[in-house]
N, CA, C and O atoms as a Tripos MOL2 file, in Angstrom:
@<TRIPOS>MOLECULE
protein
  296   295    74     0     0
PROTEIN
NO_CHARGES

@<TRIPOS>ATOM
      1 N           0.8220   -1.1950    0.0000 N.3       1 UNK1
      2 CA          0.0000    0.0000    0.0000 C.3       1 UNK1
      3 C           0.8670    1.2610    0.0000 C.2       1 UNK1
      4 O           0.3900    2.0930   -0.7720 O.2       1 UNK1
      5 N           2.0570    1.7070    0.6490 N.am      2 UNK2
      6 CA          2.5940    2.3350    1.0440 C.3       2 UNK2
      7 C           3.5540    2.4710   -0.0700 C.2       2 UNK2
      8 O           4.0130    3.6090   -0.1650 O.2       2 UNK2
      9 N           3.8980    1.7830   -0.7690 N.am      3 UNK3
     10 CA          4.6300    1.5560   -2.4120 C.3       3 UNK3
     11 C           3.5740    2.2230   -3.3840 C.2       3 UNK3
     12 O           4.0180    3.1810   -4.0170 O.2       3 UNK3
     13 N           2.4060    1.9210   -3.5860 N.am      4 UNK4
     14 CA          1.9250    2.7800   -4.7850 C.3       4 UNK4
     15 C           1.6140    3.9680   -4.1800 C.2       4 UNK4
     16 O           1.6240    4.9010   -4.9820 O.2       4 UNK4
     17 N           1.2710    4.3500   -2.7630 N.am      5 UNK5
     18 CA          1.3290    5.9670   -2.4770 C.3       5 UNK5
     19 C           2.1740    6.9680   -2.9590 C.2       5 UNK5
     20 O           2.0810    8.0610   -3.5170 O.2       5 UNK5
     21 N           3.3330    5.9420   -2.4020 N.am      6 UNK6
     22 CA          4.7970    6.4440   -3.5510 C.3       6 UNK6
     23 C           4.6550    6.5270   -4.4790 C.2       6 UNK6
     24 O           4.8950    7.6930   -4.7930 O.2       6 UNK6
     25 N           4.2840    5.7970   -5.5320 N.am      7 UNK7
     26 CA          4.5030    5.6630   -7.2030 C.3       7 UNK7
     27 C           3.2820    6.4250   -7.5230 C.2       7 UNK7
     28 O           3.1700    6.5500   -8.7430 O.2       7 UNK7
     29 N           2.1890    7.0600   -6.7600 N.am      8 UNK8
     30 CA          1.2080    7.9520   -7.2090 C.3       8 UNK8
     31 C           1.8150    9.2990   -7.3760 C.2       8 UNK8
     32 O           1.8950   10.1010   -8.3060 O.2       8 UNK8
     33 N           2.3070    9.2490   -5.8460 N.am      9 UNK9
     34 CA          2.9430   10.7560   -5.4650 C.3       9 UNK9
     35 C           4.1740   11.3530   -6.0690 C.2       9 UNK9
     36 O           4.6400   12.4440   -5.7400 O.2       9 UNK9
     37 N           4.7610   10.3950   -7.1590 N.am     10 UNK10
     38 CA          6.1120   10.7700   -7.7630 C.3      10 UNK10
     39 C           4.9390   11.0800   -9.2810 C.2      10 UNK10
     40 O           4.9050   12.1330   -9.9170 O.2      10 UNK10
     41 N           4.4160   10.3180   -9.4480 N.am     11 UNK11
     42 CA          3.4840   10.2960  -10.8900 C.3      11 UNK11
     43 C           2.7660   11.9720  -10.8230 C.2      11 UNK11
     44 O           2.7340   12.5840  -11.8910 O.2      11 UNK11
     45 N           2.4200   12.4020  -10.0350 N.am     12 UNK12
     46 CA          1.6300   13.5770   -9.2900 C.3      12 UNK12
     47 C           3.0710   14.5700   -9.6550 C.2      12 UNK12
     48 O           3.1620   15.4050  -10.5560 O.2      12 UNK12
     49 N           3.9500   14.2420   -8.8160 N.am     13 UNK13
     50 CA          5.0840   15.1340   -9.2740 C.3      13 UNK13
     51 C           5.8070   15.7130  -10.3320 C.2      13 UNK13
     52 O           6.0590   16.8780  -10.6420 O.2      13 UNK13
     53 N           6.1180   14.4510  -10.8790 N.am     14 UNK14
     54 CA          6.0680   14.6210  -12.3530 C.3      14 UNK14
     55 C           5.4480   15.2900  -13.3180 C.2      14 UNK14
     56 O           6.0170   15.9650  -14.1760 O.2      14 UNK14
     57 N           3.9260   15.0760  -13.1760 N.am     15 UNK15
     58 CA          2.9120   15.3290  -13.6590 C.3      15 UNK15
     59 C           2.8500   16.9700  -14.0170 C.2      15 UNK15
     60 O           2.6850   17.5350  -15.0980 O.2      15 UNK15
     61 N           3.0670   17.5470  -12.5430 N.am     16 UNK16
     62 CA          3.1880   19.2180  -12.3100 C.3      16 UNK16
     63 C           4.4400   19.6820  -12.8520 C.2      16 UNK16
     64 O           4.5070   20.8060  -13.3480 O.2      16 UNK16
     65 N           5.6720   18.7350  -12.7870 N.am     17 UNK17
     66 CA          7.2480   19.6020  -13.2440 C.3      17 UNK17
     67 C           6.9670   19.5290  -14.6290 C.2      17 UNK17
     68 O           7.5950   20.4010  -15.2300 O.2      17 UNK17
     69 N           6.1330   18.6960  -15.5080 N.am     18 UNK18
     70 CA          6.0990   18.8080  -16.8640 C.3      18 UNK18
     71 C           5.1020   19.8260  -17.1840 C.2      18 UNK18
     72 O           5.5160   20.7000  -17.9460 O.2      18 UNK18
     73 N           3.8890   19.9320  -16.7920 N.am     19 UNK19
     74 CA          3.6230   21.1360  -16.7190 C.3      19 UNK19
     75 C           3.9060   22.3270  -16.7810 C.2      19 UNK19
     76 O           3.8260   22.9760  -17.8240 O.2      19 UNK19
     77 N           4.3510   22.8800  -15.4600 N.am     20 UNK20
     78 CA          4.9260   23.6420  -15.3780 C.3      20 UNK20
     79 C           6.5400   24.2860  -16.1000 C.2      20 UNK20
     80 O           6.9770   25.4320  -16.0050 O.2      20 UNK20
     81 N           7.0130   23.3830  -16.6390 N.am     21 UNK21
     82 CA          8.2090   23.4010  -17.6650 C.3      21 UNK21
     83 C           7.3330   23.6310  -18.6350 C.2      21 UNK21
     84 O           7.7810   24.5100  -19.3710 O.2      21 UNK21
     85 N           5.9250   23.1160  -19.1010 N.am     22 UNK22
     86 CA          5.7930   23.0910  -20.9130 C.3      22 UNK22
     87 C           4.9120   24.7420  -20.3820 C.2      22 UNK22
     88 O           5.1970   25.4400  -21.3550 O.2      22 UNK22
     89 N           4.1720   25.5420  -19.5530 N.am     23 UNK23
     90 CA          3.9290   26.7880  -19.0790 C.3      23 UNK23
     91 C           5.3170   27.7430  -19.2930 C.2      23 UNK23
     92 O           5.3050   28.7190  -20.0430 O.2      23 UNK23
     93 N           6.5510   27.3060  -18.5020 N.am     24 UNK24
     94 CA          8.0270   28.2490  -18.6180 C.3      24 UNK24
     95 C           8.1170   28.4690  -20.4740 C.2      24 UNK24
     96 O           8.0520   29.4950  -21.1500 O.2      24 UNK24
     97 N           8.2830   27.0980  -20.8440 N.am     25 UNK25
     98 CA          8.7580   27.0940  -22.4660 C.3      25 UNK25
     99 C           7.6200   27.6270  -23.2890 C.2      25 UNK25
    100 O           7.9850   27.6060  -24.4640 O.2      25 UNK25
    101 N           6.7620   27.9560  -23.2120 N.am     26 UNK26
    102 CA          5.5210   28.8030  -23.9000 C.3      26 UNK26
    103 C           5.8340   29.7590  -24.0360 C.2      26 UNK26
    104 O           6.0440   30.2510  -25.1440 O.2      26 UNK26
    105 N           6.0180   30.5570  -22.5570 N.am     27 UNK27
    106 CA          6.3550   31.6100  -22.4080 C.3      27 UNK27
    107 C           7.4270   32.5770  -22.7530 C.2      27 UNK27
    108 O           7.4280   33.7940  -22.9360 O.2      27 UNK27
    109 N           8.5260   31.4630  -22.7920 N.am     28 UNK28
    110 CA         10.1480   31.9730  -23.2690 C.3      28 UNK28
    111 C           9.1610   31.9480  -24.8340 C.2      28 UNK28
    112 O           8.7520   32.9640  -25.3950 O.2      28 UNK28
    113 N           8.9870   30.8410  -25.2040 N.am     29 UNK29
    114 CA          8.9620   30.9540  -27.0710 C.3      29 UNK29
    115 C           8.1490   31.9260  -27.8400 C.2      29 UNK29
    116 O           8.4300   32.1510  -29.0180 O.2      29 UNK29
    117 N           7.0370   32.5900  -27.1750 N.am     30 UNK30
    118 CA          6.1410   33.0230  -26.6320 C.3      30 UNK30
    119 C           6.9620   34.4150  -27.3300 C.2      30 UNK30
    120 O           6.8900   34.7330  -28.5170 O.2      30 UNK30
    121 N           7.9120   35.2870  -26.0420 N.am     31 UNK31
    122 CA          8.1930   36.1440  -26.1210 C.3      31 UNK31
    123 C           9.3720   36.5270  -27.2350 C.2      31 UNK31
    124 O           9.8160   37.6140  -27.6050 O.2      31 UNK31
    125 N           9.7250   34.9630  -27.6540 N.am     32 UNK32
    126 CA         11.0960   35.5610  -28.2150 C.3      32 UNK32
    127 C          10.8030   35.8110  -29.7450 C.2      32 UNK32
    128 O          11.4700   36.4430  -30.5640 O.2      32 UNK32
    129 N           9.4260   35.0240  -29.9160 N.am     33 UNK33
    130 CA          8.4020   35.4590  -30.9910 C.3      33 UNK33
    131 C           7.9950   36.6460  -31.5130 C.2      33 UNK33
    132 O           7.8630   37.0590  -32.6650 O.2      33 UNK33
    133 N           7.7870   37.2000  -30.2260 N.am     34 UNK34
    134 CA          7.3030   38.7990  -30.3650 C.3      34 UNK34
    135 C           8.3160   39.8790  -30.5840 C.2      34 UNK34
    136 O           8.2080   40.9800  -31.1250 O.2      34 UNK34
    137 N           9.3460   39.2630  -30.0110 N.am     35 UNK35
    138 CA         10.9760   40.4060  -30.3100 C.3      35 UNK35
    139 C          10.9760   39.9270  -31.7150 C.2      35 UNK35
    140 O          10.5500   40.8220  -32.4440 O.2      35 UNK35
    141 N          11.2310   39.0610  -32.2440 N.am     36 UNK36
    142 CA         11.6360   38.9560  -33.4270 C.3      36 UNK36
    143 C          10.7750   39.0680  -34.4500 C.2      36 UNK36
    144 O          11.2960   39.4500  -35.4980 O.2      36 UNK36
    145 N           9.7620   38.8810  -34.4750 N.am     37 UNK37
    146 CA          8.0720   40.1560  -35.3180 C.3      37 UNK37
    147 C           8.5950   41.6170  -35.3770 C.2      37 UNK37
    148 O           8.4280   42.4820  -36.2370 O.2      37 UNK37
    149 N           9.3160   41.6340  -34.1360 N.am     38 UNK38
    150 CA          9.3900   43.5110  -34.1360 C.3      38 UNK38
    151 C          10.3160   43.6250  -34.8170 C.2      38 UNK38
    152 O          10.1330   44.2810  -35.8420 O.2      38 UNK38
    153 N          11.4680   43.1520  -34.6120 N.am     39 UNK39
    154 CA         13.3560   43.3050  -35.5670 C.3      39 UNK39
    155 C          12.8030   42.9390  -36.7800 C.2      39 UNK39
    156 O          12.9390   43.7870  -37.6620 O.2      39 UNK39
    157 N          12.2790   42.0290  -37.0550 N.am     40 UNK40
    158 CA         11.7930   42.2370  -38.6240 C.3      40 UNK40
    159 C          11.3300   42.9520  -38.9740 C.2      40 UNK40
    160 O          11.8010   43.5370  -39.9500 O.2      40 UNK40
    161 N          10.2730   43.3070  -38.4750 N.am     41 UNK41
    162 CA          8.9840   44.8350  -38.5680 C.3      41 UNK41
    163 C           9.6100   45.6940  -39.0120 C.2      41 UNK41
    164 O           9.4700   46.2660  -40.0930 O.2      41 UNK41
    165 N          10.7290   45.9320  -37.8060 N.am     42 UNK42
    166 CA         11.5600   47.6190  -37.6670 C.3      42 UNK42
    167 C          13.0300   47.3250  -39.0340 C.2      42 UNK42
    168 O          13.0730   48.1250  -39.9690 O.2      42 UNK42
    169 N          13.6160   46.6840  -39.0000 N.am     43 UNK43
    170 CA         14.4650   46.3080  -39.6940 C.3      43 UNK43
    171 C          14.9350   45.8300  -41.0670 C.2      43 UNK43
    172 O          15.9100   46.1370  -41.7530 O.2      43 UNK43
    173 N          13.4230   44.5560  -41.3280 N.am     44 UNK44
    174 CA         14.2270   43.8340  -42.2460 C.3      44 UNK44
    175 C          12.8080   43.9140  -43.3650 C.2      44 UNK44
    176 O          12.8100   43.0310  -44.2220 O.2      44 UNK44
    177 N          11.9480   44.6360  -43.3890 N.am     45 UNK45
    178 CA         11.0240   44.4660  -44.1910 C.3      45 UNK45
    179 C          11.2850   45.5330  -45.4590 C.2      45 UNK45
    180 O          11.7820   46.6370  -45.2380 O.2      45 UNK45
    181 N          11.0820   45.3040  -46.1760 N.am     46 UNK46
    182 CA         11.4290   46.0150  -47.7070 C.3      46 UNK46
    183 C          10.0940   47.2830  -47.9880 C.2      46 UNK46
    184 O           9.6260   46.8150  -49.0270 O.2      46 UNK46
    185 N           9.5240   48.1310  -47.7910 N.am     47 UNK47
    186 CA          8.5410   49.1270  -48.3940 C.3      47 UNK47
    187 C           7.4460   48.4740  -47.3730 C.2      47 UNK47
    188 O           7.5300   48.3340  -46.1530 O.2      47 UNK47
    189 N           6.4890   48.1530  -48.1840 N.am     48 UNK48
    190 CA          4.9830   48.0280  -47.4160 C.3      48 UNK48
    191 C           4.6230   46.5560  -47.1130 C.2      48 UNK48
    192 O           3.5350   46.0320  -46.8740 O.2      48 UNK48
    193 N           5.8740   46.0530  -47.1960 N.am     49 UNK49
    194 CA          5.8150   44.5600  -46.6040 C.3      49 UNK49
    195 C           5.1010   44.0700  -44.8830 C.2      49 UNK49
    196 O           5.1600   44.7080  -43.8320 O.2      49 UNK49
    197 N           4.5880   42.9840  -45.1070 N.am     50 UNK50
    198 CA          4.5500   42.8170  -43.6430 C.3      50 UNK50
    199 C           5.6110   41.7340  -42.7990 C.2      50 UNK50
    200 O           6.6760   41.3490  -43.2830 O.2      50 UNK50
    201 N           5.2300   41.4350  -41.7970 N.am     51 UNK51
    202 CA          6.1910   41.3450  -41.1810 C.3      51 UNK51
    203 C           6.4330   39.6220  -41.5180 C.2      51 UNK51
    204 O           7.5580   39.1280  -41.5840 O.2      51 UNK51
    205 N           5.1530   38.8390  -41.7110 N.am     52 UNK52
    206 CA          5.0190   37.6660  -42.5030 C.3      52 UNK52
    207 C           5.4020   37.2990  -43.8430 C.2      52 UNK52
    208 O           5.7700   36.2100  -44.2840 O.2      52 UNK52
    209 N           5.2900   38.0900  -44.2430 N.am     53 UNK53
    210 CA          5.9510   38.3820  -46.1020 C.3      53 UNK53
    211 C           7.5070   38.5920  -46.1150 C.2      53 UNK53
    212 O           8.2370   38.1770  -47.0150 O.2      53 UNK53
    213 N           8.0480   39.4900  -44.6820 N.am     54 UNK54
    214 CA          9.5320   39.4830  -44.8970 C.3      54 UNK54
    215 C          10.2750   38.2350  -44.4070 C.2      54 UNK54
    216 O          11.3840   37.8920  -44.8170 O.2      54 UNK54
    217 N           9.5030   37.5560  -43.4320 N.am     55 UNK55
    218 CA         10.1350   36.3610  -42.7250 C.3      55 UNK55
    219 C           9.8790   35.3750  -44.1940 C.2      55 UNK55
    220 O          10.8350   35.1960  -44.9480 O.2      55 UNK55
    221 N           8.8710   34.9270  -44.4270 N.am     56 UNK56
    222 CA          9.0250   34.1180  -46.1870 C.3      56 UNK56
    223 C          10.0580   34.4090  -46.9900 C.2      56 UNK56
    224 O          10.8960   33.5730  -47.3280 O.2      56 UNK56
    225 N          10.0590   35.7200  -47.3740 N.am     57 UNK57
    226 CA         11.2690   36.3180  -48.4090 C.3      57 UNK57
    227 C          12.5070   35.8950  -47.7140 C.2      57 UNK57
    228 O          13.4340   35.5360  -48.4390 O.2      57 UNK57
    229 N          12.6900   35.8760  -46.3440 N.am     58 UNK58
    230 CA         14.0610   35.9690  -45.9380 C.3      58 UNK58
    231 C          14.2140   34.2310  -45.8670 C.2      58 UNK58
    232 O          15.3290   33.9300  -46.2930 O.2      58 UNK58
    233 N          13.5990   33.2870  -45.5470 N.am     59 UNK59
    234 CA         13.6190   31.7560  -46.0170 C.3      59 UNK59
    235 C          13.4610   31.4120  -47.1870 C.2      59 UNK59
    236 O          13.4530   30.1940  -47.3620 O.2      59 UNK59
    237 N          13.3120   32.1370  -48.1920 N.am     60 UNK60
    238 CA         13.4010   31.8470  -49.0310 C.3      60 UNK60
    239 C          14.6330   32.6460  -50.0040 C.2      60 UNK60
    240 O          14.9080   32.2860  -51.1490 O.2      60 UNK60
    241 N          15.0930   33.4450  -49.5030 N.am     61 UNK61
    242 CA         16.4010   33.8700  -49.7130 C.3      61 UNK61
    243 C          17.5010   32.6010  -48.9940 C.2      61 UNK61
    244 O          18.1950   31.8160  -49.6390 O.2      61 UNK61
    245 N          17.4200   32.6770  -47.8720 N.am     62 UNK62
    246 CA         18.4770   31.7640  -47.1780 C.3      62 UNK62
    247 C          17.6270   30.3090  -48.2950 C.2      62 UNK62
    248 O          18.4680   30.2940  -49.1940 O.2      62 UNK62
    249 N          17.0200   29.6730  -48.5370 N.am     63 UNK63
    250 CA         16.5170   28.7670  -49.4360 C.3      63 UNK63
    251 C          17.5560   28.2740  -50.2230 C.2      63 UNK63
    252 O          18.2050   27.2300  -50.1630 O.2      63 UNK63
    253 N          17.6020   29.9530  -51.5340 N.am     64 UNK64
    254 CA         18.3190   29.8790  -52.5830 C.3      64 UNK64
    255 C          19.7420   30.1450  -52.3120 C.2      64 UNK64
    256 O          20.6610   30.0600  -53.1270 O.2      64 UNK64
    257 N          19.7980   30.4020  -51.3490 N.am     65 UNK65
    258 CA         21.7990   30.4460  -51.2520 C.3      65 UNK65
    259 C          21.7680   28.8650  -51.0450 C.2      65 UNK65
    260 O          22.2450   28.2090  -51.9710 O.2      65 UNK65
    261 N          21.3630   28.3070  -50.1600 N.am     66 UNK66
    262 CA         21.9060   27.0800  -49.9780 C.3      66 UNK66
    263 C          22.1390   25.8060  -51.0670 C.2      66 UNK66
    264 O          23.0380   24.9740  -51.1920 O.2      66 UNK66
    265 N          20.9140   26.0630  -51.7710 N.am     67 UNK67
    266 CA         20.7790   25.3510  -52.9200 C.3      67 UNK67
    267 C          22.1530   25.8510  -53.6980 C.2      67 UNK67
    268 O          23.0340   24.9940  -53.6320 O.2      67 UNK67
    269 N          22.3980   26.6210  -54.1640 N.am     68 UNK68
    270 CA         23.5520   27.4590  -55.1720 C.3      68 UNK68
    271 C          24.8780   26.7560  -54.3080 C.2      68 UNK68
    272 O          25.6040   26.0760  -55.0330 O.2      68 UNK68
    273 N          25.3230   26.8360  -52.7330 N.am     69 UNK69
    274 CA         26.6980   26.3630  -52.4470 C.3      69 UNK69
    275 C          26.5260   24.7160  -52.2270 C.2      69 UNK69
    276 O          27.4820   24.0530  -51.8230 O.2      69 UNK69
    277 N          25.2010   24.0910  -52.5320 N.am     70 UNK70
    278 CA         25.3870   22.7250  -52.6020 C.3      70 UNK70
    279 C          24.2770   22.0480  -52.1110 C.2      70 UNK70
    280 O          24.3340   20.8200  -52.1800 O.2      70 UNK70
    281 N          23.1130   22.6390  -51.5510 N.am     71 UNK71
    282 CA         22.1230   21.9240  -51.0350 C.3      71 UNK71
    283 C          22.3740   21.7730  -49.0940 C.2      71 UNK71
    284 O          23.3660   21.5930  -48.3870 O.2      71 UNK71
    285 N          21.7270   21.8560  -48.9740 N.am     72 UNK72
    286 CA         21.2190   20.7340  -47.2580 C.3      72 UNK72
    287 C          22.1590   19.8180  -47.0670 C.2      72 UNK72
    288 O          22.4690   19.1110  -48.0260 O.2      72 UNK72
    289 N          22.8570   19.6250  -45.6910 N.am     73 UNK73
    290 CA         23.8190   18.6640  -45.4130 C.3      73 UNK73
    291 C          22.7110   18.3600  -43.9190 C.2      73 UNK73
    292 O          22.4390   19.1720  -43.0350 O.2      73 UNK73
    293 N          22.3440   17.2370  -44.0220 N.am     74 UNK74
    294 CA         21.4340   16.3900  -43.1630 C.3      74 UNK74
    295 C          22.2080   15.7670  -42.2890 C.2      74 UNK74
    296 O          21.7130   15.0030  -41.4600 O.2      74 UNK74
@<TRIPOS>BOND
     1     1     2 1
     2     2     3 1
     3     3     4 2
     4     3     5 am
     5     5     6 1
     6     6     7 1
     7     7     8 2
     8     7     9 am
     9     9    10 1
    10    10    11 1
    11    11    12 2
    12    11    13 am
    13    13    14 1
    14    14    15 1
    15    15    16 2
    16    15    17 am
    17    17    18 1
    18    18    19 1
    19    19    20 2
    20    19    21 am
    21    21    22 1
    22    22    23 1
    23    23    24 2
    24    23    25 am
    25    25    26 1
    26    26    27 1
    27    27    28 2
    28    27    29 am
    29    29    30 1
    30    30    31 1
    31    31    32 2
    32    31    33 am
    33    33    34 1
    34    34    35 1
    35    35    36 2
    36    35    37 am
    37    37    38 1
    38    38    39 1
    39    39    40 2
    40    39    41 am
    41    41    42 1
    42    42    43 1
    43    43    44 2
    44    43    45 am
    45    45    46 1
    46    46    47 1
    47    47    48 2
    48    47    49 am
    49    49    50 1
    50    50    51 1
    51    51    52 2
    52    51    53 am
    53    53    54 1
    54    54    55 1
    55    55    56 2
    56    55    57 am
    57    57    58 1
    58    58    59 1
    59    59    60 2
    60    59    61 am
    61    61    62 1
    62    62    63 1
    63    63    64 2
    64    63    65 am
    65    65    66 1
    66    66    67 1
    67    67    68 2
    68    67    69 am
    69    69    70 1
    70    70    71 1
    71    71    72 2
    72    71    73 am
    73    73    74 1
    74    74    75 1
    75    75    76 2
    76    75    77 am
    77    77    78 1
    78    78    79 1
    79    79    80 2
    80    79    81 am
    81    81    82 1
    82    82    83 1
    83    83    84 2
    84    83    85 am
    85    85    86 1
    86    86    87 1
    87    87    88 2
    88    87    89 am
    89    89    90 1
    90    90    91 1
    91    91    92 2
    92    91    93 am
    93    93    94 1
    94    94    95 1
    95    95    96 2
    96    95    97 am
    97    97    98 1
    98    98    99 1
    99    99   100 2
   100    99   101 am
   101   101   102 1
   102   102   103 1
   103   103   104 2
   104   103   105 am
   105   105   106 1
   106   106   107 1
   107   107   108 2
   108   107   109 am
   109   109   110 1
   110   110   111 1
   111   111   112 2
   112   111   113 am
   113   113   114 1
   114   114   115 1
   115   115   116 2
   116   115   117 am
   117   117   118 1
   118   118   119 1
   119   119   120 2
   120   119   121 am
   121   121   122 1
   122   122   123 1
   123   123   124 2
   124   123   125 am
   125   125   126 1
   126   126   127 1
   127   127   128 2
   128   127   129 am
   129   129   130 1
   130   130   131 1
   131   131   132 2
   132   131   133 am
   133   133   134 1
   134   134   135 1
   135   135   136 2
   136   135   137 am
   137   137   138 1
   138   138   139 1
   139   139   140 2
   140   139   141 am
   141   141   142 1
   142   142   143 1
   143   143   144 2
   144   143   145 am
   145   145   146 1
   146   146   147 1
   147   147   148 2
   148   147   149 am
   149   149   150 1
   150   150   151 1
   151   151   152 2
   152   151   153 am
   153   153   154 1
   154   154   155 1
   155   155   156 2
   156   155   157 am
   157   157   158 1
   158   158   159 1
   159   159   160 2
   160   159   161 am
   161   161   162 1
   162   162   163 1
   163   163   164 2
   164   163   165 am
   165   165   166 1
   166   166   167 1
   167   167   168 2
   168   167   169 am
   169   169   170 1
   170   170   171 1
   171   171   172 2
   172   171   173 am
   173   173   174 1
   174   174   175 1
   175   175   176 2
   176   175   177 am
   177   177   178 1
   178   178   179 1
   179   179   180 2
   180   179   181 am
   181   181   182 1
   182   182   183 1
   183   183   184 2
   184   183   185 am
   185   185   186 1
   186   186   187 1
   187   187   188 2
   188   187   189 am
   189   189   190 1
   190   190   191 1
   191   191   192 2
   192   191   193 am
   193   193   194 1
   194   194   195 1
   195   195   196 2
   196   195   197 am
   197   197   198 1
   198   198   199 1
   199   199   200 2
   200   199   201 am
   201   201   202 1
   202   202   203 1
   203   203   204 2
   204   203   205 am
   205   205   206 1
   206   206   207 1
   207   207   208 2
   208   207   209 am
   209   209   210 1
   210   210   211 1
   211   211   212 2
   212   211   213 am
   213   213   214 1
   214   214   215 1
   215   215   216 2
   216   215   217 am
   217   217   218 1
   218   218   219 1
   219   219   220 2
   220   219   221 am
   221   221   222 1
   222   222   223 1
   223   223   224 2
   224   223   225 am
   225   225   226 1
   226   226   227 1
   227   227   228 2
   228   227   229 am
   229   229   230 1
   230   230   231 1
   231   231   232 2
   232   231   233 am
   233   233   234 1
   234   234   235 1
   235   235   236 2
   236   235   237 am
   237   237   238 1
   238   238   239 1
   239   239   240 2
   240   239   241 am
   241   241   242 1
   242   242   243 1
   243   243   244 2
   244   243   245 am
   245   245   246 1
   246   246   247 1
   247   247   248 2
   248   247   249 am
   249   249   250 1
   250   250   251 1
   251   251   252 2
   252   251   253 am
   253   253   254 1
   254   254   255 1
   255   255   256 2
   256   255   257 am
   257   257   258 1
   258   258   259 1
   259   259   260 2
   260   259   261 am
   261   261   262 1
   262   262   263 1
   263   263   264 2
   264   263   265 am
   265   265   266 1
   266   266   267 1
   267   267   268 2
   268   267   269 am
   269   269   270 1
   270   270   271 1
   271   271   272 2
   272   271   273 am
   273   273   274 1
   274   274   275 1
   275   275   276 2
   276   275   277 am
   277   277   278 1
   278   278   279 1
   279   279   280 2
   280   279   281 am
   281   281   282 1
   282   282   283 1
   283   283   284 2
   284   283   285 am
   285   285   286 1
   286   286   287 1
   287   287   288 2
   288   287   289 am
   289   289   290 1
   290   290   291 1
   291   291   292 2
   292   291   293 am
   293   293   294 1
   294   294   295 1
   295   295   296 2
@<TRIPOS>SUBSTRUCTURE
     1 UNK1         2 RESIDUE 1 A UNK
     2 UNK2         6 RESIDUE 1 A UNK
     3 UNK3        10 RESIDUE 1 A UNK
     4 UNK4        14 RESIDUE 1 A UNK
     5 UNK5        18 RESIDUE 1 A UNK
     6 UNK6        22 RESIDUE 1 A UNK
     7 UNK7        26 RESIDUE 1 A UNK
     8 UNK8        30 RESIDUE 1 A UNK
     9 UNK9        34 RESIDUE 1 A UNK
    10 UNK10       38 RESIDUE 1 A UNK
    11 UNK11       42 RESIDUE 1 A UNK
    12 UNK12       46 RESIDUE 1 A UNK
    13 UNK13       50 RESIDUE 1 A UNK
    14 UNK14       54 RESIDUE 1 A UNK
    15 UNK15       58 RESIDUE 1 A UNK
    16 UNK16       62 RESIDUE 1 A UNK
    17 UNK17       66 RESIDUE 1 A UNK
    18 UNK18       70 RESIDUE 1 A UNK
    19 UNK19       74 RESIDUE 1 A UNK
    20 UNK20       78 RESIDUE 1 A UNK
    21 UNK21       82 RESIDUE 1 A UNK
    22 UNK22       86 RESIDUE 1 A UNK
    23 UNK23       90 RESIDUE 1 A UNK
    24 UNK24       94 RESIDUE 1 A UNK
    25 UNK25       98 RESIDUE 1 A UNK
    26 UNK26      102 RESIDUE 1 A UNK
    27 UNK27      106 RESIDUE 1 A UNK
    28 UNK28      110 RESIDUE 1 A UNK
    29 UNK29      114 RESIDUE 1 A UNK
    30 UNK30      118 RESIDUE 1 A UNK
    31 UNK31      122 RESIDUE 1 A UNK
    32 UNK32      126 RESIDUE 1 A UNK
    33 UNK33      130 RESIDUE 1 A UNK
    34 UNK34      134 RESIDUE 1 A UNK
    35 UNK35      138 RESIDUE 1 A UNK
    36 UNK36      142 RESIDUE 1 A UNK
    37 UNK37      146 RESIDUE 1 A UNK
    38 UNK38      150 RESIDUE 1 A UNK
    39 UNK39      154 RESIDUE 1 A UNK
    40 UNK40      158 RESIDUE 1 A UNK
    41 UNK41      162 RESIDUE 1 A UNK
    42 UNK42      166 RESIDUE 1 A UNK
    43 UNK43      170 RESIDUE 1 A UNK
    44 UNK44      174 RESIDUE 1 A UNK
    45 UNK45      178 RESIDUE 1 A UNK
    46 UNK46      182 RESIDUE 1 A UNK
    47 UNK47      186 RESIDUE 1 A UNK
    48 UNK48      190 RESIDUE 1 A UNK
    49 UNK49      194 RESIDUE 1 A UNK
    50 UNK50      198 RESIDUE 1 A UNK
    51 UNK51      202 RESIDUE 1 A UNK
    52 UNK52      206 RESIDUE 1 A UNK
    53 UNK53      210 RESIDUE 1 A UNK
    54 UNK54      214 RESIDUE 1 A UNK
    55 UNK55      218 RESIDUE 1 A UNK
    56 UNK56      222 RESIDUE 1 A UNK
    57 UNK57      226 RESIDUE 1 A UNK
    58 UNK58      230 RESIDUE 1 A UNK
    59 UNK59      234 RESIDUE 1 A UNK
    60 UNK60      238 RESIDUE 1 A UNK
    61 UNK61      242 RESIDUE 1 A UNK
    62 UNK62      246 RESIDUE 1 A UNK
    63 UNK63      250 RESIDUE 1 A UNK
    64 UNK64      254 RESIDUE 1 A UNK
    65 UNK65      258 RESIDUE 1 A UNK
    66 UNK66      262 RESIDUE 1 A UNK
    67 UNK67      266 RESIDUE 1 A UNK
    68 UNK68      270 RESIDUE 1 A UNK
    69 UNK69      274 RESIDUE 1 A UNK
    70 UNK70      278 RESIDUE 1 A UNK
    71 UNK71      282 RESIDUE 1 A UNK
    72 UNK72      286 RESIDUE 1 A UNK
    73 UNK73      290 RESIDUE 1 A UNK
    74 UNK74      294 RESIDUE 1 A UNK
C-alpha cells in the first residue's frame, strides 16, 4: 500500500514539473516570438511589406543560397 502511495505521489510530481516546464517554455517561445516580429517589422522588411511576407522572403532567400553552395547537409 505504502509503495503505490509512492509511485502515485512521484506520478503527481512529475505530472506538475512537466507542466509547469511546458507553461516556462511557452512563455520563453512566446516572447522571443514577439521580439523577433518587431526586428523584422523595424528592420528587415522592404517598403509596405509585412512582417510575414519578410520572414518568407528571408527563407526563401536563405533557401536559394543554400541550394547554389550545394544543397542541405542532413
Amino acid at each position: 500500500m505504502a509503495k503505490s502511495k509512492l509511485i502515485l505521489a512521484n506520478k503527481k510530481i512529475a505530472r506538475m514539473v512537466t507542466d509547469n516546464f511546458q507553461k516556462i517554455e511557452d512563455c520563453a517561445v512566446g516572447t522571443f516570438q514577439k521580439i523577433e516580429d518587431q526586428f523584422i517589422d523595424q528592420y528587415l522588411t522592404c517598403g509596405n511589406e509585412s512582417a510575414e511576407d519578410a520572414k518568407e522572403r528571408l527563407r526563401k532567400e536563405k533557401w536559394d543560397k543554400k541550394q547554389i553552395k550545394g544543397g542541405y547537409k542532413r
